[in-house]
C-alpha positions, 0 to 999 in steps of 0.5 A, spaced: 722 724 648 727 720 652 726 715 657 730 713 664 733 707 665 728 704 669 723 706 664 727 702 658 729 697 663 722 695 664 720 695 657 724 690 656 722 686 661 716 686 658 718 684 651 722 679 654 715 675 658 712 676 652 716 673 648 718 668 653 710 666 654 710 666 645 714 661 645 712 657 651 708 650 647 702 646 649 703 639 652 698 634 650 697 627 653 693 621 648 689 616 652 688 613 646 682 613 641 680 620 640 682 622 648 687 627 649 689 632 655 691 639 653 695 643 658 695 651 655 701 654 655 698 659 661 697 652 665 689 651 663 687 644 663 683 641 656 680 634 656 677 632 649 673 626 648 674 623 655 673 615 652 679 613 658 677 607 664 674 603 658 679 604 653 682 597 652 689 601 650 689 606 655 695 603 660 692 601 666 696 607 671 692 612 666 686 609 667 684 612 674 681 620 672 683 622 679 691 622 676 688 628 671 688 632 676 685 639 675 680 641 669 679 647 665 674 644 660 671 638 657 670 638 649 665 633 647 666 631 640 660 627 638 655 622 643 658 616 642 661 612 647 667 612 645 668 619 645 663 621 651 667 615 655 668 618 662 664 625 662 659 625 666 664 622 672 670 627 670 666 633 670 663 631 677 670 630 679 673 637 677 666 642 676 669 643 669 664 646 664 662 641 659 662 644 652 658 639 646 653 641 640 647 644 643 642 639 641 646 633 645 647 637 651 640 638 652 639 630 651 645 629 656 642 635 661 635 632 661 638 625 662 641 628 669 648 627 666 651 633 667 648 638 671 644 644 665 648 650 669 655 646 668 654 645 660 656 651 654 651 648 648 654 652 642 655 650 635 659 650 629 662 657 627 660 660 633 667 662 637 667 661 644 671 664 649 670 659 656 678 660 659 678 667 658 678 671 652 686 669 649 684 662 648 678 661 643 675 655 641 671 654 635 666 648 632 667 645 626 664 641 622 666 633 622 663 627 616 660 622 622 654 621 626 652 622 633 647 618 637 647 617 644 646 610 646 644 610 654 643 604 659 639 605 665 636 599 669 639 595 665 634 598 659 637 601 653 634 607 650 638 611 644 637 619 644 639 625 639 646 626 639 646 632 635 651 633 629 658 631 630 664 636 630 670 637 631 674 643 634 679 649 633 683 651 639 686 657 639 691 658 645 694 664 648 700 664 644 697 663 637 698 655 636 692 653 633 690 645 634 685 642 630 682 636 633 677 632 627 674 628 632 671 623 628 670 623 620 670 622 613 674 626 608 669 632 606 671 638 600 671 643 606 676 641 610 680 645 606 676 651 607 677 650 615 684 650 613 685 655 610 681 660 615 683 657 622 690 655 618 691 650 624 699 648 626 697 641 628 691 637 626 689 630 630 687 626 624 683 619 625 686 613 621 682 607 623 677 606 617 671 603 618 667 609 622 673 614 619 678 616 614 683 610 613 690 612 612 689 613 605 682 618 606 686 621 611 693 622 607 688 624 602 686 630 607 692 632 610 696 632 604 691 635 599 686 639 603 689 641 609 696 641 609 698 642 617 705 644 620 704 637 624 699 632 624 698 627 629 694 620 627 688 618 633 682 613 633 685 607 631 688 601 633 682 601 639 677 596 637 678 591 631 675 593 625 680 600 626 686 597 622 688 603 619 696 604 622 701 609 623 705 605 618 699 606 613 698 612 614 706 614 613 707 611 607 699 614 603 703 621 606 708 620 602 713 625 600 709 631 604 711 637 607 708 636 614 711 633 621 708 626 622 709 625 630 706 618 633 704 618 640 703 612 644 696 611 649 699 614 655 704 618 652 706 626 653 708 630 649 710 638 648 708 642 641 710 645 637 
């Protein structure tokens, strides 16, 4: 069947935006500790573990939530502060959903945190789709732990955080992050590698409460084996020693990328 020249031309238009939107990248930007902000490459925003106004090494201009601008969605990786940080302000301010294991988004509903109808509790292997159905978001296991220590009046309570995580973002172009949240080395880690095939893993380095550089390189060259890897949650506090450096020199001769952002800092992946 022949086709007239509009008909083709329009066809390779449409070739060509889908293409160009193929190789259209994410942008991320690391506040520092395990906070970043993902912007898709349709334009939605993704904010990762929120830890930003008392984070003692995010610069002093990033640490006004207004300069984020507009939120998609917030991912919550576990309940301790360093992670949960500024999420109750930051979805106030922007109405995004907030989305965390169920079990902790019903302590931090009950709390009055966070509105119940503005949180998607979900759990692991359980894909969900809250930006439309071309980025999807999947819970995976994290070796850690997850209570919540809440201060009120001036009376500390600890309540459930339900069990840690980390996520698989898959976006609308097929590049695949996996951000482990917080970790220790775990035989699975291999599995989830290979059946999520991740393009670019944030790896914690710190030690101490995490994988050290050395457990760290440990996953990344043996279990996981990442196109790109960037190094998170060291550096922040005093018992995180673990380094970049570290971390480079235990990865040895591997084959994937070390990229090594500084707190503030954007960058476009791939």
């Amino acid at each position: 069947m022949k086709r007239s020249l509009p008909a083709i031309v329009a066809v390779l238009l449409a070739f060509a935006t889908v293409a160009a939107h193929a190789a259209d990248g994410v942008e991320i930007k690391w506040f520092g500790q395990s906070a970043v902000k993902l912007t898709t490459p349709g334009g939605k925003v993704i904010v990762i573990d929120p830890f930003i106004t008392q984070n003692p090494v995010t610069p002093k201009e990033d640490k006004d939530l207004a300069k984020i601008g507009k939120v998609d969605l917030i991912l919550v990786t576990h309940a301790h502060g360093d992670h949960w940080g500024d999420t109750a302000a930051l979805a106030k301010m922007t109405g995004a959903p907030v989305a965390l294991n169920a079990d902790f988004g019903n302590t931090i509903a009950a709390l009055g945190l966070v509105p119940r109808d503005q949180i998607i509790g979900f759990n692991k292997s359980g894909p969900i789709h809250p930006l439309g159905k071309d980025i999807t978001i999947t819970m995976v296991h994290a070796e850690h732990s997850s209570d919540f220590v809440y201060t009120k009046d001036g009376r500390t309570t600890v309540f459930p955080g339900g069990e840690p995580a980390g996520y698989i973002v898959r976006l609308e172009n097929g590049y695949t992050i996996w951000h482990m949240g917080d970790t220790g080395v775990f035989g699975d880690m291999a599995w989830i590698a290979e059946y999520y095939q991740p393009d670019l893993v944030l790896v914690p380095i710190g030690g101490h409460y995490t994988m050290d550089p050395e457990h760290a390189a440990y996953a990344v060259n043996d279990l996981i084996g990442p196109d790109m890897v960037v190094p998170i949650h060291y550096g922040t506090f005093p018992a995180l020693e673990g380094t970049p450096a570290r971390f480079e020199d235990a990865l040895g001769d591997t084959d994937a990328q070390l990229v090594v952002m500084k707190p503030g800092e954007t960058r476009a992946f791939p």
